[in-house]
VOTI-345712 format. One record per atom (N, C-alpha, C): residue number from 1; atom name; z, y, x. Coordinates in Angstrom, 1 decimal, decimal comma. Last residue first. Example, Ala and Ser with C-alpha at 12.3 -4.5 7.8 and 13.67 -1.06 7.14 Angstrom:
BEGIN
[r 2 "N" [7,1 -2,2 12,8]]
[r 2 "CA" [7,1 -1,1 13,7]]
[r 2 "C" [7,9 0,0 12,9]]
[r 1 "N" [7,8 -5,7 13,2]]
[r 1 "CA" [7,8 -4,5 12,3]]
[r 1 "C" [7,8 -3,3 13,2]]
END
This chain:
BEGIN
[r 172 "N" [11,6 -9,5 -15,4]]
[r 172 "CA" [11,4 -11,0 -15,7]]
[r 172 "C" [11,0 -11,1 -16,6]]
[r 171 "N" [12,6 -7,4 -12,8]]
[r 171 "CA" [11,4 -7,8 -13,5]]
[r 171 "C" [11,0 -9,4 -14,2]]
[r 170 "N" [13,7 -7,0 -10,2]]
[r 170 "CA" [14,7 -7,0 -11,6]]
[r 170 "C" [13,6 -7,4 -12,8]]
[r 169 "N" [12,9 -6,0 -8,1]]
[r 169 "CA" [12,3 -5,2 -9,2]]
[r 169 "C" [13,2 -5,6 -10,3]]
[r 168 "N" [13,2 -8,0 -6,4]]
[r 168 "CA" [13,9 -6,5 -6,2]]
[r 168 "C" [13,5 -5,8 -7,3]]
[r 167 "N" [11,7 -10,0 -7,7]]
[r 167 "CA" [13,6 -10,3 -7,8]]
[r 167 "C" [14,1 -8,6 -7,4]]
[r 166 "N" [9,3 -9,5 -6,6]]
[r 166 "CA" [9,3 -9,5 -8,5]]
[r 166 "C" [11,0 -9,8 -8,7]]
[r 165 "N" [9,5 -9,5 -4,0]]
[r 165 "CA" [9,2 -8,3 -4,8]]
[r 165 "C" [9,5 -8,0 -6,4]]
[r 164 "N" [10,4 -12,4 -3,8]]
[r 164 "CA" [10,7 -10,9 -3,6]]
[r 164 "C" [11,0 -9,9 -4,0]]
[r 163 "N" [7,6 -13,4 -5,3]]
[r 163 "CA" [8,9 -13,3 -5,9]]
[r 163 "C" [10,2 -12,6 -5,2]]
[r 162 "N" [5,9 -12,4 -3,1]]
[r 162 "CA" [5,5 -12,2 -4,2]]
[r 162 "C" [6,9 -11,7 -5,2]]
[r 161 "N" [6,7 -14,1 -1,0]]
[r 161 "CA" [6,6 -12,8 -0,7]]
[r 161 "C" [6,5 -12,1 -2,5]]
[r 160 "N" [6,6 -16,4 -2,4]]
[r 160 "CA" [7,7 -16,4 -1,9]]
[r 160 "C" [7,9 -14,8 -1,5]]
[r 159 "N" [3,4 -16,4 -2,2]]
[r 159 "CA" [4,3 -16,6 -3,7]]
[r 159 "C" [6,0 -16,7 -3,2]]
[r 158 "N" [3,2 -16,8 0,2]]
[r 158 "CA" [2,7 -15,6 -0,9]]
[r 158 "C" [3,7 -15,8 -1,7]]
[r 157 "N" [5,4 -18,4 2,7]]
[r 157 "CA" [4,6 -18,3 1,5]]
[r 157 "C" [3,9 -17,5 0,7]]
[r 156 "N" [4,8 -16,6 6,3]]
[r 156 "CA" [5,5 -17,2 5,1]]
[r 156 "C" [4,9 -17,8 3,7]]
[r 155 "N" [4,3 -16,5 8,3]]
[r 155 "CA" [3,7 -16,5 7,7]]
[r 155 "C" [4,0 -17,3 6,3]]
[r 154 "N" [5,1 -13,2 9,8]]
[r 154 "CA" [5,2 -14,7 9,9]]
[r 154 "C" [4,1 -15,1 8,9]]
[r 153 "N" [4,8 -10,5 9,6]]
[r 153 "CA" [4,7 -10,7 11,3]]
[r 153 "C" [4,0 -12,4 10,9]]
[r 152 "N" [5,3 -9,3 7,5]]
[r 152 "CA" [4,2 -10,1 7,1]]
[r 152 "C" [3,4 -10,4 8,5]]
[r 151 "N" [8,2 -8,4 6,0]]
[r 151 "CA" [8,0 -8,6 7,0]]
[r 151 "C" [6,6 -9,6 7,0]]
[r 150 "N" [8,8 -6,0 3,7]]
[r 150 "CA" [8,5 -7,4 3,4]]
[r 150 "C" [8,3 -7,3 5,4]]
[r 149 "N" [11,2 -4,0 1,8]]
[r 149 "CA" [10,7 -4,8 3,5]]
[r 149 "C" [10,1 -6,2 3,0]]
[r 148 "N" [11,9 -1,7 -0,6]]
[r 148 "CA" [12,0 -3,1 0,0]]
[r 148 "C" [11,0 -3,3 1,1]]
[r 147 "N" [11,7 1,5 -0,6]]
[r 147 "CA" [12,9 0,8 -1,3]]
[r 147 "C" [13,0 -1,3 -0,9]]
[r 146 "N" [11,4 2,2 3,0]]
[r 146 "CA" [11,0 1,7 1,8]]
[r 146 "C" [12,2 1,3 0,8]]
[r 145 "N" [10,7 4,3 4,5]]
[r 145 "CA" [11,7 4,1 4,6]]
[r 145 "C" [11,9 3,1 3,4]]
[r 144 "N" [7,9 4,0 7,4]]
[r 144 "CA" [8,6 4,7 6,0]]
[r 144 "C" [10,0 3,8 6,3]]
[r 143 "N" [7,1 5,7 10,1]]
[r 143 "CA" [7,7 4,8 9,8]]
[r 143 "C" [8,2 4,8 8,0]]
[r 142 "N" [4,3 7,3 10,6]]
[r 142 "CA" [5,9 7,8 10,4]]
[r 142 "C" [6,1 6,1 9,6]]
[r 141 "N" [1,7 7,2 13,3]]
[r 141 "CA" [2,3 7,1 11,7]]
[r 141 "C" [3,7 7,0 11,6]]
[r 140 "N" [-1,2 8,5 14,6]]
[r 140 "CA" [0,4 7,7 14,9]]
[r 140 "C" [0,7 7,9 13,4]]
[r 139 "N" [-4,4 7,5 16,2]]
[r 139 "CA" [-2,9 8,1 15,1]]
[r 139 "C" [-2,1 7,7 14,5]]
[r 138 "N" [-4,9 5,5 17,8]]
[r 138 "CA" [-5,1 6,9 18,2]]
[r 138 "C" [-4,7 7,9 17,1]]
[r 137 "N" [-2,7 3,5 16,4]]
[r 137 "CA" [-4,1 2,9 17,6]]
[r 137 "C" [-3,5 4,7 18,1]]
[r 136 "N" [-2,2 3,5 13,8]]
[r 136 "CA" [-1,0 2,4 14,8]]
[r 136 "C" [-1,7 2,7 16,2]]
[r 135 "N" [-4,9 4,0 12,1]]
[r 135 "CA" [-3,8 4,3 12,6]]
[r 135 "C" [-3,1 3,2 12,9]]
[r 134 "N" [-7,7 5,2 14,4]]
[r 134 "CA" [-7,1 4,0 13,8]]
[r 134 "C" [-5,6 4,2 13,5]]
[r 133 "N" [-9,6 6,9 15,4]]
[r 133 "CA" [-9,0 7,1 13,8]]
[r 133 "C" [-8,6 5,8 13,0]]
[r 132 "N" [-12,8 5,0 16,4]]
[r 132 "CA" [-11,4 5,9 16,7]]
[r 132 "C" [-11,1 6,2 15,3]]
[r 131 "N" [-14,9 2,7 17,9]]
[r 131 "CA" [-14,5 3,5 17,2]]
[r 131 "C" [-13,1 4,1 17,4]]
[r 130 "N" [-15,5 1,7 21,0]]
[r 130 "CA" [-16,3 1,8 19,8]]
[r 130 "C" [-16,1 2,4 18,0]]
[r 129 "N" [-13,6 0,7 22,5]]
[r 129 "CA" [-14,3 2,2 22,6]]
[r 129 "C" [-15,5 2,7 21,4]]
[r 128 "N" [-12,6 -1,4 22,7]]
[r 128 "CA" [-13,7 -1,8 23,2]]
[r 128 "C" [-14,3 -0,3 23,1]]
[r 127 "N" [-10,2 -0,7 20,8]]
[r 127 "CA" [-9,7 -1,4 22,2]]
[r 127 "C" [-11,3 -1,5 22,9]]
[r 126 "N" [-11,4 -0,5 18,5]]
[r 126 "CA" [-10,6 0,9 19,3]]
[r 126 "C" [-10,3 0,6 20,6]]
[r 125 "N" [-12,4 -3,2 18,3]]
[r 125 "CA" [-13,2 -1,7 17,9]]
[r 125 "C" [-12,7 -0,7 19,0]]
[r 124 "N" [-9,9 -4,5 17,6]]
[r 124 "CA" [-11,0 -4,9 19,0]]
[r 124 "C" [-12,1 -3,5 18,9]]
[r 123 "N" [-9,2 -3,0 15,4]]
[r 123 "CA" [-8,4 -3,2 16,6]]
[r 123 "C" [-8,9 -3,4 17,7]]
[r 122 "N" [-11,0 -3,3 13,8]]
[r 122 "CA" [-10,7 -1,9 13,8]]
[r 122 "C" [-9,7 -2,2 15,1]]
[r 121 "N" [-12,0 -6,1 12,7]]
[r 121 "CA" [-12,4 -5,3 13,8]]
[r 121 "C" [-11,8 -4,1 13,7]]
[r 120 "N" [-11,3 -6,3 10,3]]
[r 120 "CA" [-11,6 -5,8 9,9]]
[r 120 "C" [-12,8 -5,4 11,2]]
[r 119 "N" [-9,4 -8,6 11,2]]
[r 119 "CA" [-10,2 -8,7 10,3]]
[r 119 "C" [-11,1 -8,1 10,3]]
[r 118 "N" [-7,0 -9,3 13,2]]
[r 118 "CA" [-8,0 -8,1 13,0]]
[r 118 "C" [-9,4 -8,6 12,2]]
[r 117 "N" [-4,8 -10,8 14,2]]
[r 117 "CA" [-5,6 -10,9 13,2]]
[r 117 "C" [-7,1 -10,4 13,0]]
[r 116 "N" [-4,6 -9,2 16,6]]
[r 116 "CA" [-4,6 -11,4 16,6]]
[r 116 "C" [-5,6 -11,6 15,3]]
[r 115 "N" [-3,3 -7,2 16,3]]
[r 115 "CA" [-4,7 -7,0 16,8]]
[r 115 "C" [-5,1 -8,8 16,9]]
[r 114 "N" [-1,8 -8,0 14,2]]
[r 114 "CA" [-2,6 -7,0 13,5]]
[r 114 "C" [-3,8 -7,7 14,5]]
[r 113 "N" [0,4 -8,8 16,3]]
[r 113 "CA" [-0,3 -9,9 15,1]]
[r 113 "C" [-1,2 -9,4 14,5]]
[r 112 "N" [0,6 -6,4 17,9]]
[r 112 "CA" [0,2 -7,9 18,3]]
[r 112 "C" [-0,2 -9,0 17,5]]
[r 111 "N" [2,6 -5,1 15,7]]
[r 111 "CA" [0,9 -4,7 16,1]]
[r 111 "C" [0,0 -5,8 17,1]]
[r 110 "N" [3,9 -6,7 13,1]]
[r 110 "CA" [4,1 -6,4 14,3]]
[r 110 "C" [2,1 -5,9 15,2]]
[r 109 "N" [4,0 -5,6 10,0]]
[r 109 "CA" [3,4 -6,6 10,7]]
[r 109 "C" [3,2 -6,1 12,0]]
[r 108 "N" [5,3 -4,9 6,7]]
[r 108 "CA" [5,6 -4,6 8,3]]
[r 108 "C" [4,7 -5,6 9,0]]
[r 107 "N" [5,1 -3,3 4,1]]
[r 107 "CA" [4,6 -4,8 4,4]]
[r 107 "C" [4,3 -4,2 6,2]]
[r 106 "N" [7,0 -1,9 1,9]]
[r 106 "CA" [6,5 -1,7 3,7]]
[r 106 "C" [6,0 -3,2 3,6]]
[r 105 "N" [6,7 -0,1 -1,0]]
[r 105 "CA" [7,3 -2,1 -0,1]]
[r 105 "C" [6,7 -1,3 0,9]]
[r 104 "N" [8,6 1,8 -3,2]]
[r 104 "CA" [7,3 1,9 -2,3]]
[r 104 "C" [8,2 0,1 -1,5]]
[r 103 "N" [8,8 2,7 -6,2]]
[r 103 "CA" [9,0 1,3 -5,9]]
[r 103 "C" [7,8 1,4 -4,6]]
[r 102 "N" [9,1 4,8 -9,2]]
[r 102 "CA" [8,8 5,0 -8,2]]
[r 102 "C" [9,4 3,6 -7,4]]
[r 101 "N" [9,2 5,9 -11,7]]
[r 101 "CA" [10,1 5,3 -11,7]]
[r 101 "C" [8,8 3,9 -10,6]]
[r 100 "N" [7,9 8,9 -10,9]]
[r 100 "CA" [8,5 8,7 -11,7]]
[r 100 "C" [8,6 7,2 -12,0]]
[r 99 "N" [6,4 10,6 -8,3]]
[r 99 "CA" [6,1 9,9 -9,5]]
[r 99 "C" [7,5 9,5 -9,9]]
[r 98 "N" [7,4 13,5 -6,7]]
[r 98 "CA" [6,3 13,4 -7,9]]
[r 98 "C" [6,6 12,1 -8,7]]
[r 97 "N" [8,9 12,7 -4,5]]
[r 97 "CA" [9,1 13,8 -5,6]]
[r 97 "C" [8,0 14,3 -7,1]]
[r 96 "N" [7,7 10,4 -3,6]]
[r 96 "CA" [9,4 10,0 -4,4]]
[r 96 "C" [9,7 11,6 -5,4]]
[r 95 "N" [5,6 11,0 -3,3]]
[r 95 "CA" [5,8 10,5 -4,2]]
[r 95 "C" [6,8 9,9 -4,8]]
[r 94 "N" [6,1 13,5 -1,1]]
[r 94 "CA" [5,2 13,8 -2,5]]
[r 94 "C" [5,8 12,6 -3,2]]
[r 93 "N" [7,1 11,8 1,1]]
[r 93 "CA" [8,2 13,0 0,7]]
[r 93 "C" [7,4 13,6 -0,9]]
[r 92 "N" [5,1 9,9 1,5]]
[r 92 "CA" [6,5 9,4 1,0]]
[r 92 "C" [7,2 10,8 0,4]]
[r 91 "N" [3,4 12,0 2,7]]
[r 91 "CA" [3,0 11,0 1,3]]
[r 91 "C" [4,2 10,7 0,7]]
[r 90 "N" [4,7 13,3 4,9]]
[r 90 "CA" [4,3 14,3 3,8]]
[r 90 "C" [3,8 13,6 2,6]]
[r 89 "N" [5,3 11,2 6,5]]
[r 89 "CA" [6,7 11,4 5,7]]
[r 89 "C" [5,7 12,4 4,6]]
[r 88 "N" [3,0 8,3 6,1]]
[r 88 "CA" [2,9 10,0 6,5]]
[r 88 "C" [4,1 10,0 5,6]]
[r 87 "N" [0,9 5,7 5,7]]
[r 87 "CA" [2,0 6,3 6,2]]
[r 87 "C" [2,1 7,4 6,7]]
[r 86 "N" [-1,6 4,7 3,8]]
[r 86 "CA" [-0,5 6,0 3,6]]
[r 86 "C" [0,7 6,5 4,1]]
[r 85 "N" [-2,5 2,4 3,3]]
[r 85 "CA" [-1,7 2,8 4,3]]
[r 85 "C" [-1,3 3,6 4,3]]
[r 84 "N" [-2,2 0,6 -0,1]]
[r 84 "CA" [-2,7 1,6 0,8]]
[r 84 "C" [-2,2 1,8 2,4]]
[r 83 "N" [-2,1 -0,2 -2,9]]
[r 83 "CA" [-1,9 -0,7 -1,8]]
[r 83 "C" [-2,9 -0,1 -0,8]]
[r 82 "N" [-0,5 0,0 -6,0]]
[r 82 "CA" [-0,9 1,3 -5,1]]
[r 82 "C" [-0,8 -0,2 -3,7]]
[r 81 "N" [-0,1 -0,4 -9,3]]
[r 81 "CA" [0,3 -1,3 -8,2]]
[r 81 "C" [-0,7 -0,5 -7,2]]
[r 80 "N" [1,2 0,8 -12,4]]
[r 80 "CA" [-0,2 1,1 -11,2]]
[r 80 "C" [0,8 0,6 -9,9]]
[r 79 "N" [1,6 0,6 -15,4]]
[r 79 "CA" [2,5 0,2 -13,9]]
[r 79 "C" [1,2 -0,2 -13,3]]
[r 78 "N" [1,6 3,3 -17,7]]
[r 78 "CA" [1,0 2,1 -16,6]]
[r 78 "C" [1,6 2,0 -15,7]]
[r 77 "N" [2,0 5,0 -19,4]]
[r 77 "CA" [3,0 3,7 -20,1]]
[r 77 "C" [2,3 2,4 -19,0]]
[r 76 "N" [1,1 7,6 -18,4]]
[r 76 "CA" [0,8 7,2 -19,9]]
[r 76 "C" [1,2 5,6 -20,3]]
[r 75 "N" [2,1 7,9 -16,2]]
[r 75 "CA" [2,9 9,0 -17,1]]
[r 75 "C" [2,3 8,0 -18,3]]
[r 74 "N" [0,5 6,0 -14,5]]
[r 74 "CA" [1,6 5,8 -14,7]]
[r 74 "C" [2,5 6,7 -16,0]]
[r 73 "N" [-1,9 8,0 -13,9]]
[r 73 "CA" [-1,7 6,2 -15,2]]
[r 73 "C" [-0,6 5,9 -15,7]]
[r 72 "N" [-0,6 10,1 -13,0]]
[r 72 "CA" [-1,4 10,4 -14,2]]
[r 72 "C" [-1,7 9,2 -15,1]]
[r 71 "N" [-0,2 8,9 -10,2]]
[r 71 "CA" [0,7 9,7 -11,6]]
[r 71 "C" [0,2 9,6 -13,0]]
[r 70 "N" [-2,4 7,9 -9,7]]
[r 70 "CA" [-1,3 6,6 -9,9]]
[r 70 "C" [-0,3 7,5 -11,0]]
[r 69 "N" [-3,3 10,1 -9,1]]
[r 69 "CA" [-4,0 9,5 -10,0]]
[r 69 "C" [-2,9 8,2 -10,5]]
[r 68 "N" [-1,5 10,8 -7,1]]
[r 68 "CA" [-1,9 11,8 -8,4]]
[r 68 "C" [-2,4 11,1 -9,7]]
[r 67 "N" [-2,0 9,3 -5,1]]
[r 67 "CA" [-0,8 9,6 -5,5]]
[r 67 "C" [-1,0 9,9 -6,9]]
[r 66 "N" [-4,7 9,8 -4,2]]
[r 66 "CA" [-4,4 8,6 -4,8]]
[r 66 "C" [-3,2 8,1 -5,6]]
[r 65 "N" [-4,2 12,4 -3,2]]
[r 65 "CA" [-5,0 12,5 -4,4]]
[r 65 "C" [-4,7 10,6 -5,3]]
[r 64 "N" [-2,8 11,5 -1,1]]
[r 64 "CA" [-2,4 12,4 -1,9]]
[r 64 "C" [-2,8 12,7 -3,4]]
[r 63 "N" [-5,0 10,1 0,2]]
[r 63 "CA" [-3,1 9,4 -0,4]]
[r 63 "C" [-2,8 9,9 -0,9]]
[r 62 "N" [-6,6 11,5 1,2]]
[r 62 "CA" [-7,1 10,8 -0,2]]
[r 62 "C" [-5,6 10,4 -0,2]]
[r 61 "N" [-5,1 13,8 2,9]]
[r 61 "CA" [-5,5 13,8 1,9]]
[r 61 "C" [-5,6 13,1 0,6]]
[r 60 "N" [-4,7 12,0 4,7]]
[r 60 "CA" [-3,6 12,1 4,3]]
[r 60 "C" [-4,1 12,6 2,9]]
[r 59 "N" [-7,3 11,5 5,7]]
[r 59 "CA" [-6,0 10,0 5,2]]
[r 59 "C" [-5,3 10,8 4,6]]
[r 58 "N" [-7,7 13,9 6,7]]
[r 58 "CA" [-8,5 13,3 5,9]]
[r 58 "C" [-7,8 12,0 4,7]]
[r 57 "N" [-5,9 14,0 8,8]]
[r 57 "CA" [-5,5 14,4 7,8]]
[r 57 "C" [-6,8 14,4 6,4]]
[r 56 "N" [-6,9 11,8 10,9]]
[r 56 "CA" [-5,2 11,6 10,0]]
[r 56 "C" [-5,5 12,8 8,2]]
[r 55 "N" [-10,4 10,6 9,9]]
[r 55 "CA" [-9,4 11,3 10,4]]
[r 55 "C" [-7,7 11,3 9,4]]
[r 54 "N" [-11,9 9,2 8,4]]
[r 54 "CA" [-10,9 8,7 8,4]]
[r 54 "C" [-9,8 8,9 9,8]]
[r 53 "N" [-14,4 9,8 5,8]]
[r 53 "CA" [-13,3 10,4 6,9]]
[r 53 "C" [-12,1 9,7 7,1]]
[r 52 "N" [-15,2 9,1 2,9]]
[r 52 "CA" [-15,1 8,2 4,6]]
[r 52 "C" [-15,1 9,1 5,6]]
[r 51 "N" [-14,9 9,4 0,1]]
[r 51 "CA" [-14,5 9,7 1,0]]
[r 51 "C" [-14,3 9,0 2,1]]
[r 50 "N" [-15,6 9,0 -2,4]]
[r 50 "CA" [-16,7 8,8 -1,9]]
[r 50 "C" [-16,6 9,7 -0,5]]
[r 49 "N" [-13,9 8,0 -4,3]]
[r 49 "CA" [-13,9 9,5 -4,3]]
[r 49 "C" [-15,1 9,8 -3,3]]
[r 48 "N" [-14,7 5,5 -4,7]]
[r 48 "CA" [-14,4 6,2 -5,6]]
[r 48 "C" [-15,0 7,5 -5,3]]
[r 47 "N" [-13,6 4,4 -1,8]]
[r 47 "CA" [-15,5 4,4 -2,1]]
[r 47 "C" [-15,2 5,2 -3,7]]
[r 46 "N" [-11,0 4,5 -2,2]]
[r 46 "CA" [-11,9 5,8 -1,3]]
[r 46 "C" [-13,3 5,8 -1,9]]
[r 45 "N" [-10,4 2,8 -3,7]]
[r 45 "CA" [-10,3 4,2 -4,5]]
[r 45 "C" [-10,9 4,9 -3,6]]
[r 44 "N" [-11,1 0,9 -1,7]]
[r 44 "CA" [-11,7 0,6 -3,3]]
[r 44 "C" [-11,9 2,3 -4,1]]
[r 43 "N" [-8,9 1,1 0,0]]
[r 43 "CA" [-10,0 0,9 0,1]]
[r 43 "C" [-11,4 1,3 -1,0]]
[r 42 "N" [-7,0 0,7 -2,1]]
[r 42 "CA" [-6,7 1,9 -1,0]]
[r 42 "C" [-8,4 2,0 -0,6]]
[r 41 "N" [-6,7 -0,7 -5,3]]
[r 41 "CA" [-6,8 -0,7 -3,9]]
[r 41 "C" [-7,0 0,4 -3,2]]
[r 40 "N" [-5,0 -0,3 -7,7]]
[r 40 "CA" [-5,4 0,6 -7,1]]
[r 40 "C" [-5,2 0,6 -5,8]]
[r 39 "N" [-4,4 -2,2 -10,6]]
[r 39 "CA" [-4,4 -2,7 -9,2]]
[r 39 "C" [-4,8 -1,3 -9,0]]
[r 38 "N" [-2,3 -2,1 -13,7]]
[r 38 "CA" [-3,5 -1,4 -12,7]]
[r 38 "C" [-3,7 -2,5 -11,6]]
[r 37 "N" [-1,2 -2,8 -16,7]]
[r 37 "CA" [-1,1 -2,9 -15,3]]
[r 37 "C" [-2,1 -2,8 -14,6]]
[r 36 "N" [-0,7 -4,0 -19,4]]
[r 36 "CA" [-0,2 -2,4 -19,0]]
[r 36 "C" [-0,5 -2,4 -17,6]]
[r 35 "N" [0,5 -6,2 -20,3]]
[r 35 "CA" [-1,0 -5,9 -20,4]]
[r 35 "C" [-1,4 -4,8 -19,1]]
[r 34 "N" [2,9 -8,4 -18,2]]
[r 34 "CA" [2,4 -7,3 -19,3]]
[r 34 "C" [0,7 -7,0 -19,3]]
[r 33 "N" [2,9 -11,6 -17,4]]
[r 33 "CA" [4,0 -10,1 -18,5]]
[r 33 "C" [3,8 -9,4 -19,2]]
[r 32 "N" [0,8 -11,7 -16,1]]
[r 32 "CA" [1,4 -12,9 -17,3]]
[r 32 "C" [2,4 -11,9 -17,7]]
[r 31 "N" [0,7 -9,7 -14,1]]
[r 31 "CA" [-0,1 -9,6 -15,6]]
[r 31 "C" [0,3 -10,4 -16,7]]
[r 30 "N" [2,0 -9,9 -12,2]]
[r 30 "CA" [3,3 -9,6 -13,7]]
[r 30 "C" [1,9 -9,2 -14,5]]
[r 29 "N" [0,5 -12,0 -10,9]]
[r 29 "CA" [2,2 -12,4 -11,2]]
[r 29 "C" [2,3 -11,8 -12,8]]
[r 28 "N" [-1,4 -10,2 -10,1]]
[r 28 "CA" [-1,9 -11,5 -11,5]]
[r 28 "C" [-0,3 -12,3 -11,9]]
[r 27 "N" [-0,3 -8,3 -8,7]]
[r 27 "CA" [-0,7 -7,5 -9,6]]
[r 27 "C" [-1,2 -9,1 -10,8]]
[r 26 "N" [0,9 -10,2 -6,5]]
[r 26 "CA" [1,4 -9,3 -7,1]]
[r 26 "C" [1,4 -9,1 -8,4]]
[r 25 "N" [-1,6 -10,6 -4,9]]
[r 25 "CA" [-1,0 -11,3 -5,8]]
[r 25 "C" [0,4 -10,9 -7,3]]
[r 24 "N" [-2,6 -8,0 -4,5]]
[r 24 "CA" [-3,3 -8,8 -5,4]]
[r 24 "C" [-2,5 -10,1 -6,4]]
[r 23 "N" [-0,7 -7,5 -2,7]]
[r 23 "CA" [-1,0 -6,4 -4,1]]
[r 23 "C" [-1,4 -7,4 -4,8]]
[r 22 "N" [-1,0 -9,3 -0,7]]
[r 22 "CA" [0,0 -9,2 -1,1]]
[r 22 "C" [0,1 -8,5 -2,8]]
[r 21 "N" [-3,7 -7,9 -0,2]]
[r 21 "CA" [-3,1 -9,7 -0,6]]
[r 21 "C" [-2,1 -9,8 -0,9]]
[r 20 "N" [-3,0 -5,6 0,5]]
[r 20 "CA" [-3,9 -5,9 -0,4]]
[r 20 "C" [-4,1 -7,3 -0,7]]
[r 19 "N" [-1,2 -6,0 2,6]]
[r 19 "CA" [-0,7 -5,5 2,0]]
[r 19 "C" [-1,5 -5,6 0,5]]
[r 18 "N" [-1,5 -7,0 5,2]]
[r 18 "CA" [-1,5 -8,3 4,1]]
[r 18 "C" [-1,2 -7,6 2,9]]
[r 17 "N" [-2,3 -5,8 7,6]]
[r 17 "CA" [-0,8 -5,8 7,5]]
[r 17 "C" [-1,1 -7,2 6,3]]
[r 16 "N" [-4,6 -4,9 7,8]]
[r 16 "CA" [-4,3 -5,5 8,4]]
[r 16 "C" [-3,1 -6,8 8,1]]
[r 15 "N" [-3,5 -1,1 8,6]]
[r 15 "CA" [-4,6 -2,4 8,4]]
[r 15 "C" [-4,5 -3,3 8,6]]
[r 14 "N" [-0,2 -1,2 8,3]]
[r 14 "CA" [-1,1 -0,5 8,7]]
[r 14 "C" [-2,2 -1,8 8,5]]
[r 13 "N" [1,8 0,1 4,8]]
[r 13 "CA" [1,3 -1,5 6,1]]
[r 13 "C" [0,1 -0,8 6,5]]
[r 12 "N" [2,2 0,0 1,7]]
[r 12 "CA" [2,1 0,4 2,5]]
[r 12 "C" [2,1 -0,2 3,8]]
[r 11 "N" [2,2 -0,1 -1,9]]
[r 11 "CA" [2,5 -0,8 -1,1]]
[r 11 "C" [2,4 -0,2 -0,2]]
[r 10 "N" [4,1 0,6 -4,6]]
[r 10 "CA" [3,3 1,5 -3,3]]
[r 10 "C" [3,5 0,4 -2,8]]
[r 9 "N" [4,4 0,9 -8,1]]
[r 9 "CA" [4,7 -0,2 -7,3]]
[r 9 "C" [3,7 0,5 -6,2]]
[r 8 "N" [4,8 3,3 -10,3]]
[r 8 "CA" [4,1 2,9 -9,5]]
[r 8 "C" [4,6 2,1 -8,5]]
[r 7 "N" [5,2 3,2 -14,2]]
[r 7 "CA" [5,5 3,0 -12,7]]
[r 7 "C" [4,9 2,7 -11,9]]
[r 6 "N" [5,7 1,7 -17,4]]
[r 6 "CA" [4,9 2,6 -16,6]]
[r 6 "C" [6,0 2,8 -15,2]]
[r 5 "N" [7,4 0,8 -19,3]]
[r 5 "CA" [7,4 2,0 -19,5]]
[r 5 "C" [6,4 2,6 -18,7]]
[r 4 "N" [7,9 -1,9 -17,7]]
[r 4 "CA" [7,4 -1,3 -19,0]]
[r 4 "C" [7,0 -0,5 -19,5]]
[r 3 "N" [9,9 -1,0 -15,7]]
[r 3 "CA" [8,6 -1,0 -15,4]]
[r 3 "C" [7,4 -1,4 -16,4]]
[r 2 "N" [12,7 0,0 -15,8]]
[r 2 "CA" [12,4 -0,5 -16,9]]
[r 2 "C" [10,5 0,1 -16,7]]
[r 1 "N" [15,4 0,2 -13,7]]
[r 1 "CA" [14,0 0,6 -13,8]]
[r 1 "C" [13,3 -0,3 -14,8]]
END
């Protein structure tokens, strides 16, 4: 895979997970590389579309559209770095058949470390009744199948998570 040419690097992880820290770092690694490169937070692209439903098939929706758009950078010579939750076989089953030279990471984080961490409150939220449409919580999500695993239970280095990613890519 020759990510010069454009590609979308997917991250995926439920809230939480480290997946937009992980992106981030990610995305200043292979800027020293190339010009050519996106970030496309999950978060960031919703306030875009100026979509806050965050029913399942509302989610599934904007992943779909956020898919598209990652297409559409990617066809013109961009490696769009995607960090989203998007777990649904009907996301994964669109962007291994849609994008083109294609790289989804699972950033896994055990759901006892999520609700330890919870940043965001969406865990102590769902657990105190005060909101719903959490996924891992009151909707469920398909395990993907990823071309790499990061496990982000521990706490490993970044930059050890980072080069991982930048060794399965073959990217130097």
């Amino acid at each position: 895979m020759d990510l010069r040419k454009g590609g979308v690097l997917w991250l995926n992880g439920l809230a939480g997970s480290g997946k937009s820290f992980i992106a981030e770092a990610l995305y200043k690694n292979l800027r020293r590389k190339m010009n050519t490169i996106i970030l496309l937070d999950g978060d960031k692209f919703r306030e875009l579309l100026e979509n806050f439903a965050y029913d399942k098939e509302s989610r599934i929706e904007v992943s779909l559209k956020r898919s598209q758009f990652a297409h559409f950078l990617s066809s013109q010579g961009m490696l769009v770095i995607v960090s989203a939750i998007s777990m649904w076989n009907k996301v994964y089953r669109y962007n291994r058949e849609t994008l083109q030279q294609y790289f989804e990471i699972y950033v896994k984080c055990e759901l006892d470390e999520l609700k330890r961490r919870d940043k965001k409150g969406l865990y102590s939220g769902f657990t105190n009744g005060k909101i719903s449409n959490v996924v891992g919580m009151d909707i469920n999500y398909d395990e993907p199948k990823p071309d790499l695993l990061i496990d982000n239970t521990k706490c490993d280095l970044l930059d050890e998570k980072v080069q991982k990613i930048v060794n399965a890519l073959k990217f130097d």
